[in-house]
C-alpha positions as CSV (number, residue, x, y, z in Angstrom):
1,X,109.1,-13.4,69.5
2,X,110.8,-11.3,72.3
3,X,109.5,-11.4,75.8
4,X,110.8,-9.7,78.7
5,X,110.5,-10.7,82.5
6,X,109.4,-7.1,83.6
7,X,106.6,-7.1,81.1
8,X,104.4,-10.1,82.2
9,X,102.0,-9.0,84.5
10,X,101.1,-6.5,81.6
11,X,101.2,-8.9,78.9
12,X,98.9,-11.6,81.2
13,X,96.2,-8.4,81.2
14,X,96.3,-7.9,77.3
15,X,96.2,-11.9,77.2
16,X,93.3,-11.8,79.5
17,X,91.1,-9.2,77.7
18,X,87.6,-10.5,76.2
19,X,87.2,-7.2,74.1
20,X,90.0,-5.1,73.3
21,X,90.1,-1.4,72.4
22,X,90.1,-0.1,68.9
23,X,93.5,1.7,69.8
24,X,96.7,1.4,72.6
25,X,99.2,3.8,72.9
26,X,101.8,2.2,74.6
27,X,104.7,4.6,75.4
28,X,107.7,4.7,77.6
29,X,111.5,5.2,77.4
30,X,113.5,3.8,74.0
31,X,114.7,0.7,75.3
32,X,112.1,-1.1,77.4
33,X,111.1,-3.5,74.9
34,X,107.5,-1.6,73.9
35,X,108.1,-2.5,70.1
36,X,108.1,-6.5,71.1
37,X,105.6,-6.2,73.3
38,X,103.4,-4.5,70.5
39,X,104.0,-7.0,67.8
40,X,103.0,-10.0,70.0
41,X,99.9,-8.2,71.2
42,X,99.5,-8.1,66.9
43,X,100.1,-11.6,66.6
44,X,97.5,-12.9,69.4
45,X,94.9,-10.3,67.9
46,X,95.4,-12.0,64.1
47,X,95.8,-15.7,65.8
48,X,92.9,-17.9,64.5
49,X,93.1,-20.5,67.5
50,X,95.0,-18.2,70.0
51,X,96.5,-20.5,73.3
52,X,95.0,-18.9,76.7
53,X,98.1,-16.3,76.6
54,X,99.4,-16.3,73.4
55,X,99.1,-16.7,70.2
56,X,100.0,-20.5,68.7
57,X,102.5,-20.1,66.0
58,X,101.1,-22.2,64.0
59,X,97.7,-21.7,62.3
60,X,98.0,-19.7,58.9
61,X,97.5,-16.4,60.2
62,X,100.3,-16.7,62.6
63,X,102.5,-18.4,59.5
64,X,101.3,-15.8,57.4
65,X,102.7,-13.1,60.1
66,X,105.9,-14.9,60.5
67,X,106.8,-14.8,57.1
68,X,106.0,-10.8,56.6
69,X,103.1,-11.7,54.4
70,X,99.8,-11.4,56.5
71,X,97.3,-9.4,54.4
72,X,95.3,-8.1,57.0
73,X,98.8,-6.8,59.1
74,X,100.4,-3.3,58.4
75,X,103.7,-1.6,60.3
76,X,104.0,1.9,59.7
77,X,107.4,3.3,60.4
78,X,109.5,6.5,59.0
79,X,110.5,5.5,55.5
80,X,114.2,6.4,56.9
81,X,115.6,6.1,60.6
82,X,115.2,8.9,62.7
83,X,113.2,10.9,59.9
84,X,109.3,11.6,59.9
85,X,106.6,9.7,58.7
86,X,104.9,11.5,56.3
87,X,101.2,11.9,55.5
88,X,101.6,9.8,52.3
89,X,102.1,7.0,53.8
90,X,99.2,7.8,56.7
91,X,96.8,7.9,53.4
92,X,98.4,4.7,52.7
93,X,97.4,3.1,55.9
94,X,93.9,4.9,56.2
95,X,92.9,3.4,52.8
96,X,94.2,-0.4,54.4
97,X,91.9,0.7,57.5
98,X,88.8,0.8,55.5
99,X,89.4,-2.2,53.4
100,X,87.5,-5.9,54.8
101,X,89.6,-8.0,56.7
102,X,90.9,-10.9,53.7
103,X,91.4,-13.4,56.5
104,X,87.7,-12.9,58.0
105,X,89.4,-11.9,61.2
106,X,90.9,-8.5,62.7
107,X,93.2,-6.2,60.8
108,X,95.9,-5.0,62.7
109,X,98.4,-1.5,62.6
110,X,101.3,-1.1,64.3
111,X,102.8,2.7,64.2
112,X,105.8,3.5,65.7
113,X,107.3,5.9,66.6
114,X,103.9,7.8,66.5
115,X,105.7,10.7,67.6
116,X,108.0,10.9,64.2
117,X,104.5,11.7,62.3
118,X,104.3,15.6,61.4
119,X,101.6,17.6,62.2
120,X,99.6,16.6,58.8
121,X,100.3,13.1,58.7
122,X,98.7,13.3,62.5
123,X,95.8,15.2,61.4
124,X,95.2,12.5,58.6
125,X,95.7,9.9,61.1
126,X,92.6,11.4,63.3
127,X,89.8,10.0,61.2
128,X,91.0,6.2,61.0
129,X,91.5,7.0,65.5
130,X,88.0,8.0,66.1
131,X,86.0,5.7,63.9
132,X,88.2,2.8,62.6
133,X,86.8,0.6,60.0
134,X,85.9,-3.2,60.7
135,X,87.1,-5.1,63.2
136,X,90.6,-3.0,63.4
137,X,93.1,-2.8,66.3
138,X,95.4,0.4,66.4
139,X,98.5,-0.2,68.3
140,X,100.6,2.7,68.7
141,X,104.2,2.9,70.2
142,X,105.4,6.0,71.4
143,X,109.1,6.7,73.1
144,X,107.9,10.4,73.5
145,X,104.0,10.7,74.2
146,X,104.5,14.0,75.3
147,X,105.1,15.0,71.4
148,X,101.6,13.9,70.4
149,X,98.6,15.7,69.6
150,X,96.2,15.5,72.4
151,X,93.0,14.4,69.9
152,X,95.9,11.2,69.2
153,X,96.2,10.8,73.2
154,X,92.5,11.2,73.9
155,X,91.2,8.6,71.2
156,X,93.5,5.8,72.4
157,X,94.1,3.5,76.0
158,X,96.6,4.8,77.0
159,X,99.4,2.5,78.4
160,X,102.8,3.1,80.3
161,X,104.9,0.3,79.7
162,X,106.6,-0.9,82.8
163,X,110.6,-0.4,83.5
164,X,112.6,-3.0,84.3
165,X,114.8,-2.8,88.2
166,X,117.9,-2.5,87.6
167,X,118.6,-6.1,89.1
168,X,116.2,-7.1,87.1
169,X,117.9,-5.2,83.9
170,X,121.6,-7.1,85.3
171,X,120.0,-10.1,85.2
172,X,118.9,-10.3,81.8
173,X,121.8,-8.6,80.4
174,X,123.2,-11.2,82.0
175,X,122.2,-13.7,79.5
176,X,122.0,-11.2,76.4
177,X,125.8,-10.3,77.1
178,X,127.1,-13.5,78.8
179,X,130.7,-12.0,77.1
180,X,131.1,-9.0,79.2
181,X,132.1,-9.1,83.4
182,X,129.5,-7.5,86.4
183,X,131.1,-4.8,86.3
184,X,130.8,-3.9,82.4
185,X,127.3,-5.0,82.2
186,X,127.0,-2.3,85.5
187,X,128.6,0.1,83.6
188,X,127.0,-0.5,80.3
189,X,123.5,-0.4,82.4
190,X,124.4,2.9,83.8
191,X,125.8,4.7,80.5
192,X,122.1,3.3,79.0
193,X,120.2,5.3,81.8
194,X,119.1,1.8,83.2
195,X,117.8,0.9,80.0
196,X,118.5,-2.7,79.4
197,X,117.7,-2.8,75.1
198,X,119.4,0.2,75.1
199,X,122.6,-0.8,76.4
200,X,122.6,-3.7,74.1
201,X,122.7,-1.2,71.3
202,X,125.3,1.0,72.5
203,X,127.5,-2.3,73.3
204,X,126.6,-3.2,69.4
205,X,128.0,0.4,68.7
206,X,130.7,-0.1,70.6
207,X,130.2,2.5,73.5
208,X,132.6,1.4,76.1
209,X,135.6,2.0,73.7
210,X,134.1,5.2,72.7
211,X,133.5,6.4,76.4
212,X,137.2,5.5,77.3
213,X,138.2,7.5,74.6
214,X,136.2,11.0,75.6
215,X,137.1,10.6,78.8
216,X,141.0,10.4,77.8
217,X,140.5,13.5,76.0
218,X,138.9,15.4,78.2
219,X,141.3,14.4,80.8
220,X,144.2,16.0,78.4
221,X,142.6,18.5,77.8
222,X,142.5,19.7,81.5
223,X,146.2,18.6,81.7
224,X,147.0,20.8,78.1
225,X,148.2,17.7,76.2
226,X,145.3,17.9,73.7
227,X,143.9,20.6,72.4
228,X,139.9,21.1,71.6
229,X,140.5,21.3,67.8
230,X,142.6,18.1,68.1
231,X,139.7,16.5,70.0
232,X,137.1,17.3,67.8
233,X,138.5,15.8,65.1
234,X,139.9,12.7,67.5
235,X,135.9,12.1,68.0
236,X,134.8,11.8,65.0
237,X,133.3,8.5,65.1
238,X,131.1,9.3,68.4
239,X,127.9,10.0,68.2
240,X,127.5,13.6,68.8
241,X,124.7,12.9,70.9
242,X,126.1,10.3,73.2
243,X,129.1,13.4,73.7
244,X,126.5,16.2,74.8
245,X,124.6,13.9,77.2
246,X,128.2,12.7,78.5
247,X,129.0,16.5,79.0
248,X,125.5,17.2,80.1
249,X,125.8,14.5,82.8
250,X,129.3,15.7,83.9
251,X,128.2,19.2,84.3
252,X,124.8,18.1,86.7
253,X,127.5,16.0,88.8
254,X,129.6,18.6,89.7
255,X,127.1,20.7,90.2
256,X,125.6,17.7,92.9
257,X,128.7,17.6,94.2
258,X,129.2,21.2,94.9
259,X,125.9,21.5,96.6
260,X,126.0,18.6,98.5
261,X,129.6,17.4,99.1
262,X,128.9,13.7,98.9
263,X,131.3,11.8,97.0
264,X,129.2,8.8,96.7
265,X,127.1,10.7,94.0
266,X,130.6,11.4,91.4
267,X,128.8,9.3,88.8
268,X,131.3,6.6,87.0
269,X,134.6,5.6,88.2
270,X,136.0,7.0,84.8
271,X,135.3,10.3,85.7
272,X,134.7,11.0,89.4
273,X,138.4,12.8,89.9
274,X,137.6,14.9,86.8
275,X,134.1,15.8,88.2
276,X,135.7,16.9,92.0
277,X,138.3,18.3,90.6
278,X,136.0,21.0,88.7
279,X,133.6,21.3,91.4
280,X,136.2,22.2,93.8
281,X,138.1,24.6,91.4
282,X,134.9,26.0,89.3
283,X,132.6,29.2,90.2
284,X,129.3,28.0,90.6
285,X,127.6,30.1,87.7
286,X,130.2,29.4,85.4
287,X,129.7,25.8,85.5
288,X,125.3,26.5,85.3
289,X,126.2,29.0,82.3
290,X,128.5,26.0,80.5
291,X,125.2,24.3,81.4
292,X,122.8,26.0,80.0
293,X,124.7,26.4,77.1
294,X,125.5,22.5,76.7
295,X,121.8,22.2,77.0
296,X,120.9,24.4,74.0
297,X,123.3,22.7,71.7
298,X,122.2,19.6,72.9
299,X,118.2,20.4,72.0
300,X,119.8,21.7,68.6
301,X,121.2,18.2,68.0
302,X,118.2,16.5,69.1
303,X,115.8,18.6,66.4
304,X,118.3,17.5,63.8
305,X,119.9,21.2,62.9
306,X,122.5,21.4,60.5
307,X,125.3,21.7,62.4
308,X,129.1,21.9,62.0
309,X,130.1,19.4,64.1
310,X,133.7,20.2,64.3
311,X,133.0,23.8,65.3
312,X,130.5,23.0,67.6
313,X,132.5,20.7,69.2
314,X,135.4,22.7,69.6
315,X,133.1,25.6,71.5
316,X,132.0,22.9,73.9
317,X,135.9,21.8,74.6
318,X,137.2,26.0,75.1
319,X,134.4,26.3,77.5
320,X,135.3,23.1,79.2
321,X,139.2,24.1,79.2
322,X,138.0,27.4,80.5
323,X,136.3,25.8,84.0
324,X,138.8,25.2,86.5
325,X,139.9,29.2,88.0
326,X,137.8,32.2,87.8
327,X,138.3,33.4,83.8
C-alpha cells in the first residue's frame, strides 16, 4: 500500500486514535496522495489484529481486502472517469450502510471524488452522513471541497491533507522517476503545480514531449511560419486542458512581468523570451482582455461543454498572433 513521506505525522494521528469518527472528509489538491492515504486508513479500520500503526496484512480481513473481496468494504467512484456519480449507485451504498457487518467488525466506504456526486445523489447521501448504521466509517476524498453541499461538510471531520515541499516532492520523484535528470524532474514538478503524483501522470502521458511541441508552435506562430488553423490541428493529441492552463499561465507571466520588471519571475526556460517579448510589445488591457477571455473558455472546458475543439482553438491562436503591436 502507498505511503508518502509528507503524510506521516497525519497518518501517526489516525493510527493513534482510540475512537474514530463516523465520517472524514479528507480533501486537498489532485495529486497529493489523499486516495492512498484513504484506503490504508480502510485497511487499519477492517484489520482484526491491527499493529500499533497499521494494519498487519495478514489476518483474513486484511487478505480479504487485498484480494478486492472484503464483504464489509465498498468504493464508490463515478461509474466512468471524469463523469458523475449518480444517485443509483448512492442507493446502492445506503442500502450496504444499513446492512450488519458479515465480519463482526466495522464496515467501511470510501467515496471519491465526493464532489463528482450530483445534487441528488448528495441529498441521498445525507441520511447514511448523519445517522450511519452499525459500526460504519465514512471516508470521503475530495480534490474540490469547495463543490460540496455544506450539510456534507458539516456532518464529517474535516481534514486537509498535507502538501508535500517541493524538495520533499524532488526527492521522491527522485526514486519514482530515477530515468529522468534534476532538471526534468524540476521541470516536470513545476508543469504539475508542485504536485508530485501528478507529475507522475503527466510524465505517463507524455507531457514533456507535448509541452515542447506547443511551445514550438506558438513560437511560429509569432514568427508567421505556422498558422493557428495549422496549429490546431498539429495539437490534436494534447489535452485541451493542459493547453488553456499553458496559455493561462503565459498570459499571468507577462502580465507579472509587465508590472514588476523582474525577470527572475518569466516562468520556464521554454518560454521566458516568448513571455518578455509580449510583455514588452503588448498593451496592457489587451493582454487582461486575451485573459479573461482564456479564462472563460478554460471554465467551459472544465464543466465538460461540447466544444469544437478545432475552432476553439483556433480563436485562442488569432488572439494570441494578435498581441504583440497595438491592433
Amino acid at each position: 500500500m502507498a505511503e508518502y513521506p509528507w503524510q506521516q505525522a497525519l497518518w501517526q494521528q489516525f493510527a493513534g486514535r482510540a475512537q474514530h469518527a463516523h465520517a472524514y472528509l479528507l480533501h486537498g489538491p489532485k495529486g497529493i496522495g489523499k486516495r492512498a492515504l484513504a484506503e490504508r486508513l480502510m485497511a487499519l479500520l477492517l484489520c482484526r489484529s491491527p499493529l500499533p500503526e497499521d494494519a498487519c496484512g495478514t489476518c483474513k480481513s486484511c487478505m480479504l481486502l487485498a484480494a478486492g473481496t472484503h464483504p464489509d468494504n465498498y468504493v464508490l467512484e463515478p461509474e466512468e472517469a471524469d463523469k458523475a456519480i449518480k444517485v443509483d449507485q448512492v442507493r446502492d451504498l445506503v442500502s450496504f450502510v444499513v446492512q450488519t457487518a458479515q465480519l463482526g467488525g466495522r464496515k467501511v466506504v470510501l467515496i471519491e471524488p465526493v464532489e463528482s456526486m450530483n445534487i441528488n445523489a448528495a441529498n441521498a447521501l445525507l441520511k447514511s452522513l448523519e445517522e450511519p448504521s452499525g459500526n460504519t466509517v465514512l471516508l470521503l476524498v475530495s480534490h474540490q471541497p469547495s463543490r460540496l453541499l455544506p450539510t456534507i461538510k458539516s456532518r464529517c471531520v474535516q481534514q486537509a491533507c498535507p502538501l508535500p515541499g517541493r524538495e520533499q516532492s524532488l526527492a521522491w520523484l527522485g526514486e519514482a522517476l530515477p530515468a529522468l535528470s534534476q532538471d526534468e524532474r524540476d521541470e516536470l514538478l513545476t508543469l504539475a503545480a508542485g504536485l508530485p503524483l501528478a507529475a507522475v501522470d503527466l510524465q505517463a502521458q507524455g507531457v514533456r514531449e507535448q509541452r515542447a511541441l506547443v511551445v514550438e508552435g506558438v513560437k511560429k506562430l509569432l514568427k508567421q511560419q505556422a498558422s493557428p488553423t495549422q496549429l490546431a490541428e498539429g495539437w490534436s493529441a494534447v489535452p485541451l486542458l493542459l493547453l488553456f492552463d499553458w496559455f493561462c499561465d503565459w498570459s499571468n507571466l507577462i502580465l507579472r512581468y509587465q508590472l514588476t520588471q523582474d525577470e527572475t519571475g518569466l516562468g520556464l526556460a521554454d518560454m521566458r523570451k516568448v513571455v518578455q517579448y509580449l510583455a514588452q510589445k503588448t498593451p496592457q488591457d489587451k493582454v487582461l482582455s486575451v485573459q479573461d477571455w482564456i479564462l472563460l473558455q478554460r471554465q467551459k472546458v472544465v464543466a465538460k461543454a461540447n466544444l469544437n475543439r478545432v475552432l476553439l482553438l483556433e480563436s485562442l491562436l488569432v488572439s494570441w498572433s494578435a498581441l504583440p503591436g497595438n491592433g
